[in-house]
N, C-alpha and C positions, 0 to 999 in steps of 0.2 A: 905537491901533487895532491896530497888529503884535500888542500881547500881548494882547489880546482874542479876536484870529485865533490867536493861539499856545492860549490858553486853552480853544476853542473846536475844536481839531483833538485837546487834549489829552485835552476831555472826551469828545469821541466815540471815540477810543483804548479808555479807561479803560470807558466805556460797551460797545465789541463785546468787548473782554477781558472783561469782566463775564460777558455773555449768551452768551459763549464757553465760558467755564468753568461754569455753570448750563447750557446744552444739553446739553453732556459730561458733569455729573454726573449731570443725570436720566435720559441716556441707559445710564448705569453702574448707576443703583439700577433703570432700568424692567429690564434683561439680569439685571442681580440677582434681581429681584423674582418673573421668570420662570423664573430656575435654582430658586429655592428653591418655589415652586409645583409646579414639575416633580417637586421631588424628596420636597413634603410630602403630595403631592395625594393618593395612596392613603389616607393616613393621614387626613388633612382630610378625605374622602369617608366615611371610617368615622364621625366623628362625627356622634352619635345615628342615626346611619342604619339602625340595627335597630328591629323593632316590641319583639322579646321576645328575651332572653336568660340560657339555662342555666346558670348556673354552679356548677362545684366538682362535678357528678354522674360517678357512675363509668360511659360509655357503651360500651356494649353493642352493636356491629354487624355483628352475623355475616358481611354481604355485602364489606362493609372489611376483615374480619378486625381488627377492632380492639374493644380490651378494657380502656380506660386510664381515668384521671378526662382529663375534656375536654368545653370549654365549646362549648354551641349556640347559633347568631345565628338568629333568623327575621326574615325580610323576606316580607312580599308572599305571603303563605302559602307560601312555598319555605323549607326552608333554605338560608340562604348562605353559613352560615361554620362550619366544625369545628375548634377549634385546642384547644393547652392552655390558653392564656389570654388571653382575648380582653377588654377593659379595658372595667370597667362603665358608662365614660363614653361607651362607642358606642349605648347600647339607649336605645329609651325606656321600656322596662318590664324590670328584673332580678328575675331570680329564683336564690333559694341553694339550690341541690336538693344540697347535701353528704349523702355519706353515703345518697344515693340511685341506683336506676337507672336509669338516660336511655335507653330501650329506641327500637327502631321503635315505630309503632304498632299493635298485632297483630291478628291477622288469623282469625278466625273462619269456617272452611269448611263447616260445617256446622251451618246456623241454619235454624230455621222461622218465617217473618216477614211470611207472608202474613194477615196479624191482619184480622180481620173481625166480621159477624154472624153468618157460617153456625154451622153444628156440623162440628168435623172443624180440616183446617189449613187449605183452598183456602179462603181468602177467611176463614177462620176464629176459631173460638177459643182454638184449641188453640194456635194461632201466636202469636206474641210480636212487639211492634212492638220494632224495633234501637235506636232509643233509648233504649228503658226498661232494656234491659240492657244495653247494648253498651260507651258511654264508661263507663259506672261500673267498667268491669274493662280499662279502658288498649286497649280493640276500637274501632278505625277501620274496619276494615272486615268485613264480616260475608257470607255466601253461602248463600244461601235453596236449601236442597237441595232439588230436583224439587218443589217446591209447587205450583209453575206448570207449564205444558203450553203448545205455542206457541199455542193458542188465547188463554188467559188472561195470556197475557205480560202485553200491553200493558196491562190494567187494573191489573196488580202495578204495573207502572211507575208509573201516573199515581197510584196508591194508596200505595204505599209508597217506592219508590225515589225519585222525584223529591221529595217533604216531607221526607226522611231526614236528619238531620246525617250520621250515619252513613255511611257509602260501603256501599253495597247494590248483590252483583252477585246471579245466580243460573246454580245448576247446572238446566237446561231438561228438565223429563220427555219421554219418549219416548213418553207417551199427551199425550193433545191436550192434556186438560182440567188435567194434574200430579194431584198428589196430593189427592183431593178425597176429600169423605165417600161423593159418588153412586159413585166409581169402586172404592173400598176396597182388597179385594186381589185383587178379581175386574174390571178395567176390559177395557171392550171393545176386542177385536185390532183392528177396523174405526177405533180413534183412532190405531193407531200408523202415523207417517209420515214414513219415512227425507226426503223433500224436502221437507218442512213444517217439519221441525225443524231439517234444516240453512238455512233459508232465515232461520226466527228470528234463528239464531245471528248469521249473517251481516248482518242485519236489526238487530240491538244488540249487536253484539259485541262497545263499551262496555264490555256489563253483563253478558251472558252467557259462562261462563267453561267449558262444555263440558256434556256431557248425563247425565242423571241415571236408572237402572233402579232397582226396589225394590221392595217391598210387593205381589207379585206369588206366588200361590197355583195358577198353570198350570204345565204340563209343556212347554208349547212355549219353543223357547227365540229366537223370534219376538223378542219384547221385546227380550230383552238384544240380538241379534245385530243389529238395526236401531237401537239406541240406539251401541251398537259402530261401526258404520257412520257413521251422523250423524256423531259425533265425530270420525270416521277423513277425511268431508270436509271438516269446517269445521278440522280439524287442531287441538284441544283436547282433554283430557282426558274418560275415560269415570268417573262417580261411582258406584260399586257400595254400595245401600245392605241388600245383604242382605234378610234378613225374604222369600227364596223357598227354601223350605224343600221343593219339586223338586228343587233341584238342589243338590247337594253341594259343600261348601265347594272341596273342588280343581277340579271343574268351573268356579266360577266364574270361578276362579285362573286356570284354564286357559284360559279365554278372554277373559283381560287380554291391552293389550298393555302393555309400560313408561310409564310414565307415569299410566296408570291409577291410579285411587285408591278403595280397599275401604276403609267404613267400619263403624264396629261390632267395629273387628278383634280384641279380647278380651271378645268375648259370652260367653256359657256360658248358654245357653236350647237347650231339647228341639231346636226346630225346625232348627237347626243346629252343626255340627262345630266343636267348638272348634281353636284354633290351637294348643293344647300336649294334649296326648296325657294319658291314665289314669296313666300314667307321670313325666309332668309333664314333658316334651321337646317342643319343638317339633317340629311334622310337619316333615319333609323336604321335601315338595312346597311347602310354606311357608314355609320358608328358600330354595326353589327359585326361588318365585316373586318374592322379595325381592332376589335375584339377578338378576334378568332388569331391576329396575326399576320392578315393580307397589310403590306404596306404599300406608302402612299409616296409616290416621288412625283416631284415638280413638273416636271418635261414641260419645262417655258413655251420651248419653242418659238414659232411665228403667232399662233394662234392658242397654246397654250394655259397660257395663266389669264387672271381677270382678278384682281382686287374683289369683287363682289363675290366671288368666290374663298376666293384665301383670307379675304380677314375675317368677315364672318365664321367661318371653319376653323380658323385658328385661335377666337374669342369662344370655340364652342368644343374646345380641345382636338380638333384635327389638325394635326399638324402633321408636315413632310416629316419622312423617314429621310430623305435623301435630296440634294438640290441637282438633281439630272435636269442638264439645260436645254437638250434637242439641238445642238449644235447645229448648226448648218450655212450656209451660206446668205442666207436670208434673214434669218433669226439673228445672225451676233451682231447684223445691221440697223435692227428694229428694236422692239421694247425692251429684248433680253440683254442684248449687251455682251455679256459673258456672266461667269458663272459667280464671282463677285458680286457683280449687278443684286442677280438672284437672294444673294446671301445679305446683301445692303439692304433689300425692300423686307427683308423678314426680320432683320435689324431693327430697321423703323416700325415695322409693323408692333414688335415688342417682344420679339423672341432674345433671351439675352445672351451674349457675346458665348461662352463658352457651350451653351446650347450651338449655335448656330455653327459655332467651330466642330464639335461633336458630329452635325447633321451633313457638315462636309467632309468627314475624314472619315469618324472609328465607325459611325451607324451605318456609313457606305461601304465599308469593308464587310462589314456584317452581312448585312443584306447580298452580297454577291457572294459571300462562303469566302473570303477571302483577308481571314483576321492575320497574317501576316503582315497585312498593310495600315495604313492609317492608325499607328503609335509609332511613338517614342520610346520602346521598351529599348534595354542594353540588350544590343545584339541583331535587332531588326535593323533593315533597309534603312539607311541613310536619306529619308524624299522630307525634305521639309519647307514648312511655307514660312517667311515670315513676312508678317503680313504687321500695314498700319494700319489704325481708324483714324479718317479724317474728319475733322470739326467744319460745318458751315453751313450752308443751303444748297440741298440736293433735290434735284427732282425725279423720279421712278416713275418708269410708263410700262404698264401692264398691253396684253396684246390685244385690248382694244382701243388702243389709245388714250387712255383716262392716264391720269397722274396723280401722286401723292407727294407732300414735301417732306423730305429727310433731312436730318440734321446728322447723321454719321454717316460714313461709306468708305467702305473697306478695301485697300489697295495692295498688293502684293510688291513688296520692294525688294524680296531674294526669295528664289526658289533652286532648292537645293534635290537634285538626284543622285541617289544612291552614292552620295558622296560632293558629289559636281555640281559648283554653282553654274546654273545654267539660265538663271534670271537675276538680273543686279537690277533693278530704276535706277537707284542714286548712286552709281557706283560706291556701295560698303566695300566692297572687296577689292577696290581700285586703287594704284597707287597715286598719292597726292601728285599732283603737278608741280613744280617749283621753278 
């Protein structure tokens, strides 16, 4: 019986030393298990946790200042991740854009996209819906220059803005109705209204990016200086689109403030003074006013640009703020093209790639008060362009039909919104055939 009792004190010994050292070591692997958790969890967190990712593209982001190859992660329609090489075991969709541009998404300031039945742009023909042009040239976002008036806002909205993949703001006219057939160049003073238009603004400020004068054939200068105003309340940009051929090109200058932005700025049409002189100099009061801050967008248009204009002025440092193409129905069939076109002739001209990239993205997001757009920062809007240059013989025809020969030209081969490839050319994002 003793050694039964002995046996029996031994086994329970042998049993708490057991459950002894088993408490202890699970206690040792669960502290283990948790340092190394601790210390792998950023990394474990990456895995596939991407929807889409960049890789191997040369990115482009004026607003970074950065110019390097460097992969992009999207999540969630945001970017999340900029690095150099981010491992393709984190995404659920890679894409090899080697040898390619990883751009913002760029930014089109000057589009007419009030597309309709009428006759004219308001509600029109002559306007172009933003999808049909827009992602096909790396454009996320686009800006319906004075088509609208704040009476017809809200039907833009419900009619084009709100269906749009596109991001669609607009510059607001200063007559009620915008830019319509009934009002042409002659609309009645009795539509303009300094508190009607700043109340829009402030009413979709969203979507409206500052107010729009133009197409105006009087001598009062009523319009401009109440469109002036509006803006100077609601604190946004005044959009000068010319085509009032009363008032002379330094006058108009001259009642800019900084920030303002004159489009059309290398016209060469009767109605109006060009920006380089008989001499081929730029005016002074037009380096003057580039000084001060007034900038300068392209507005191609139909009638728009002129080589004799733009290269000279950009050999004498005027250069575009902004590659606003005057979109329309006529113009993307004539010299302009689209808004690549645009960005191809300043190419050749001798403007260099990351400039030109810059002057379609981050300096147009500027210029409209709207620097949540055009970058790559972590954590901004997923809009990106990736864009090739092509090698060979190019021809560019300006709106008087003069030409120049190009050797590069810039083509958009994905365009990415807010997450969503919504332009492929060569299907990157497509699965192989087999």
């Amino acid at each position: 019986m003793e050694n039964n009792l002995l046996q029996t004190e031994e086994y329970r010994f042998m049993n708490f030393f057991y459950f002894e050292i088993r408490n202890r070591v699970m206690m040792s692997l669960q502290r283990a298990s948790l340092i190394l958790f601790l210390v792998l969890s950023p990394f474990l967190s990456r895995a596939q946790n991407y929807d889409l990712l960049l890789k191997g593209g040369r990115l482009i982001d004026a607003k970074n200042k950065v110019d390097a190859k460097m992969d992009v992660a999207v999540k969630d329609g945001k970017i999340s991740r900029v690095a150099a090489d981010i491992p393709a075991s984190a995404a659920k969709k890679v894409l090899d854009v080697s040898g390619l541009i990883v751009a913002p998404g760029l930014i089109n300031i000057h589009t007419h996209v009030f597309a309709g039945s009428n006759p004219g742009f308001s509600d029109g023909q002559s306007s172009q819906l933003p999808d049909a042009f827009a992602i096909r040239s790396g454009i996320t976002t686009v800006v319906d220059a004075g088509t609208t008036g704040w009476r017809t806002f809200p039907e833009f909205k419900a009619k084009v803005i709100d269906p749009s993949i596109t991001r669609v703001l607009a510059w607001i006219n200063i007559f009620e109705t915008g830019f319509s057939s009934g009002s042409g160049f002659e609309p009645d003073m009795g539509t303009v209204s300094v508190q009607k238009t700043a109340e829009a603004i402030q009413k979709y400020k969203d979507y409206i990016v500052g107010t729009r004068v133009g197409h105006y054939k009087g001598k009062s200068w009523l319009p401009f200086e109440r469109a002036s105003e509006a803006a100077k309340i609601a604190n946004t940009p005044l959009f000068v689109e010319c085509h009032m051929p009363q008032y002379t090109l330094q006058e108009q200058l001259d009642h800019m403030r900084p920030g303002d932005i004159i489009t059309h700025s290398f016209e060469n049409v009767s109605e109006r003074m060009t920006v380089v002189d008989e001499q081929g100099k730029v005016r002074p009061f037009v380096l003057d006013a580039q000084k001060r801050g007034v900038l300068f967008d392209v507005g191609h248009g139909g009638a728009g640009f002129w080589f004799n204009q733009a290269i000279p002025a950009f050999n004498q440092g005027l250069w575009p703020n902004s590659f606003g193409t005057d979109e329309h129905r006529t113009s993307m069939n004539s010299g302009m093209k689209n808004m690549l076109n645009v960005m191809s002739k300043y190419l050749n001209i001798g403007m260099s790639i990351p400039e030109v990239i810059a002057r379609g993205s981050w300096n147009a997001a500027k210029s409209i008060k709207r620097e949540d757009l055009g970058n790559l920062s972590e954590g901004s809007v997923a809009d990106i362009a990736v864009l090739s240059i092509i090698n060979g013989k190019f021809g560019f025809v300006d709106s008087g039909q003069n030409r120049i020969q190009g050797d590069r030209k810039l083509e958009a081969e994905l365009t990415v919104r807010a997450g969503r490839i919504v332009w492929d050319l060569n299907g990157l994002a497509a699965n192989t055939y087999k």
